[in-house]
C-alpha positions in Angstrom: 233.3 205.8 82.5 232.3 205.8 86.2 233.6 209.2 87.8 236.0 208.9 91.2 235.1 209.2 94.2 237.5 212.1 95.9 238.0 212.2 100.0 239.9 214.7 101.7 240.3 213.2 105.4 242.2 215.5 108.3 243.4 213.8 110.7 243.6 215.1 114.4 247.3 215.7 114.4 246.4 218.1 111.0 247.5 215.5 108.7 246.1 215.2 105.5 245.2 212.3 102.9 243.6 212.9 99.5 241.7 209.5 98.8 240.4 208.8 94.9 238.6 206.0 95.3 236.8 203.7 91.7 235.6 200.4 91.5 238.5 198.1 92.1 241.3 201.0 92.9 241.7 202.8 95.6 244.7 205.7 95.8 245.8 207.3 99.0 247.7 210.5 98.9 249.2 211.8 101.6 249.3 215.9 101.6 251.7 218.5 103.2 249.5 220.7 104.9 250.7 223.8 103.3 249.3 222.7 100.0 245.9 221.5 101.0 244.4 225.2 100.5 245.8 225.0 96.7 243.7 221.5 96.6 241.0 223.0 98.0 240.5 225.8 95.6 241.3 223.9 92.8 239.5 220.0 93.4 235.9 219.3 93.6 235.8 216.9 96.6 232.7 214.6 97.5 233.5 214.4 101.2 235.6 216.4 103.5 236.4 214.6 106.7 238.5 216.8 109.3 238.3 215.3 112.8 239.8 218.7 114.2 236.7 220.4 113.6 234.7 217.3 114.1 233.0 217.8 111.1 231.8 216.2 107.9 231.3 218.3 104.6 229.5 216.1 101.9 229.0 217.9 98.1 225.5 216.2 97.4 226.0 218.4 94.4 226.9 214.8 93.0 224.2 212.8 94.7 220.8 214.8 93.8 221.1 216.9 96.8 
């Protein structure tokens, strides 16, 4: 089975959506701040968006990187 894709986008007004994204489904999640350092310790994301920082974190650990 194909494994999700997982997306943690921050917004510029510091809010937060967890996307899962498979063939055919996509799920957005929308995240109280506060509890976005529990899902970062305990989720392996693919991408990290935060347009704060204006930066793009990308875990090629997936990709061959």
């Amino acid at each position: 089975m194909e494994q999700p894709i997982k997306i943690l986008h921050v917004d510029p007004d510091f809010k937060v959506t967890y996307i899962i994204y498979r063939t055919g489904i996509s799920i957005y999640l929308t995240v109280p701040l506060e509890k976005t350092i529990n899902l970062l310790k305990t989720e392996n994301f693919d991408l990290i968006l935060s347009e704060p920082h204006n930066k793009a974190i990308l875990n090629n650990q997936h990709y061959g990187g």
